[in-house]
C-alpha positions in Angstrom: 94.1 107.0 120.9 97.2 106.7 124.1 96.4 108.2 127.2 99.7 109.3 127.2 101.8 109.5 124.4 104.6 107.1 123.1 107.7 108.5 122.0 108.3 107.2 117.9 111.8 108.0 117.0 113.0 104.9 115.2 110.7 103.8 112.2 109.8 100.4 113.8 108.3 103.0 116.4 105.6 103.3 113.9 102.9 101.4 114.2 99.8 100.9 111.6 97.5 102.6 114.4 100.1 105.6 114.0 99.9 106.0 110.3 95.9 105.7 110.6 95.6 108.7 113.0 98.1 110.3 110.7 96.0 109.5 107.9 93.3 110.9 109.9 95.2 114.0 110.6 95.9 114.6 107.0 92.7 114.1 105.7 91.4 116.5 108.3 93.5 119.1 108.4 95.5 119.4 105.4 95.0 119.9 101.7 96.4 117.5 99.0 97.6 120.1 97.4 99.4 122.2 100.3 102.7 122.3 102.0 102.5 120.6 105.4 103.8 121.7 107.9 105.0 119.4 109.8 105.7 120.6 113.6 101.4 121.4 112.9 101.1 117.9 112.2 103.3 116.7 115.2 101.2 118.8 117.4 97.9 116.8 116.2 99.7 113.9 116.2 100.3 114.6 119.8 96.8 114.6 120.8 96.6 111.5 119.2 99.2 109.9 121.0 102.0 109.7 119.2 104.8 112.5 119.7 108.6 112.8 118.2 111.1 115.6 119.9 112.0 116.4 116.0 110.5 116.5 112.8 113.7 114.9 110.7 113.9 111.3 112.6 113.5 108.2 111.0 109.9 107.5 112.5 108.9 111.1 111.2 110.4 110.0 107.6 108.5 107.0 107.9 105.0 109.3 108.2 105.8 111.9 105.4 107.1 108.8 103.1 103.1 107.6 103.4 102.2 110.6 103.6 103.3 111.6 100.5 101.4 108.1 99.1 98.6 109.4 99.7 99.0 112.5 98.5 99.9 111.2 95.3 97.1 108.7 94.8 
């Protein structure tokens, strides 16, 4: 977890420590089977230290596309 949280806008912004505490969030938070919704997620992602100024950039397509792996596994 950052001390203070890096900006991911571009996909290469997104590291593998990044998709674990987003793995983390979603396994915590969300149901497989539920909608997520996604400025939520941000927001936990956030304390994790990782934040993006929107929800439709390419480093926030790059966490719903695995995501959405996991979901489907």
């Amino acid at each position: 977890m950052n001390t203070q949280p890096i900006t991911i806008i571009s996909a290469s912004d997104v590291t593998p420590d990044c998709l674990q505490a987003a793995e983390e969030i979603f396994d915590g938070f969300f149901s497989p089977t539920e909608n997520i919704d996604w400025w939520s997620f941000l927001d936990r992602l956030e304390a994790w230290g990782w934040c993006s100024p929107t929800v439709d950039s390419p480093a926030i397509n790059k966490i719903k596309r695995h995501i959405n792996k996991i979901k489907h596994q």
